[in-house]
C-alpha positions as CSV (number, residue, x, y, z in Angstrom):
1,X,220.3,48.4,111.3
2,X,220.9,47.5,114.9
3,X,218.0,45.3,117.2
4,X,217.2,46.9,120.6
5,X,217.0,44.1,123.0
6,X,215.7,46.1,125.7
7,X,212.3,46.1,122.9
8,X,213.3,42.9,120.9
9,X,212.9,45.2,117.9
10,X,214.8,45.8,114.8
11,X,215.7,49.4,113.8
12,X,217.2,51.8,111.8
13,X,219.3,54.4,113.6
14,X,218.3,58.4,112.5
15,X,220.3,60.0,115.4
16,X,222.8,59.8,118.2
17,X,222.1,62.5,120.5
18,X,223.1,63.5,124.1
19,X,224.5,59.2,124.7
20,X,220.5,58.5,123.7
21,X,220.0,56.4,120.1
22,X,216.7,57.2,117.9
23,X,216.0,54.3,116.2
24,X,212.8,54.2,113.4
25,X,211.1,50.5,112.3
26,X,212.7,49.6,108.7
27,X,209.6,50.5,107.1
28,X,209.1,53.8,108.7
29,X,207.0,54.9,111.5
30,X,207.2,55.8,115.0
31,X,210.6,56.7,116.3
32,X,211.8,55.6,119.8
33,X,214.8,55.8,121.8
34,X,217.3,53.2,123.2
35,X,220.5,53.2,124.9
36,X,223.9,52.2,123.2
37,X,224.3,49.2,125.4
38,X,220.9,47.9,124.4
39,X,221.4,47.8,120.7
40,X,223.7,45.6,118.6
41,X,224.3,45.0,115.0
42,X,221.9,42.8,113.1
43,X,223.0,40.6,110.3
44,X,222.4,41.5,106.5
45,X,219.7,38.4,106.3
46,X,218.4,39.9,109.8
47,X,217.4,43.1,108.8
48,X,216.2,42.1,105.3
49,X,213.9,39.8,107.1
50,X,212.7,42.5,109.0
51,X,211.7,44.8,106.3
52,X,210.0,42.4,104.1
53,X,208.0,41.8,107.5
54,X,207.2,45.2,108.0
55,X,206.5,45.8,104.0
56,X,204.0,42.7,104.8
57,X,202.4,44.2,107.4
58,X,201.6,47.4,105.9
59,X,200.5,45.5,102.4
60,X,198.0,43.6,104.9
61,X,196.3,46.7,106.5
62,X,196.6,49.3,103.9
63,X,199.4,51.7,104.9
């Protein structure tokens, strides 16, 4: 798990590819791209934070 700071958004990273980083939302969902020098590593409390948040999100609108 890595946050982009270029987005201010925590993800998962699916690929490296071509000096280009995929990176998909904790919960699933919509990929997107960021460079390596945009990302760093995020905490173990970090990224649990984030996918109760995005677990919350979905329970709230029905995903």
């Amino acid at each position: 798990m890595v946050r982009d700071t270029s987005r201010d958004k925590v993800g998962r990273v699916m690929a490296h590819l071509h000096g280009t980083l995929w990176l998909r939302p904790p919960g699933g969902g919509q990929e997107w791209t960021a460079r390596p020098q945009d990302v760093m590593p995020v905490s173990a409390s970090e990224s649990l934070s984030s996918r109760v948040a995005e677990l919350n999100r979905r329970a709230r609108h029905g995903f």
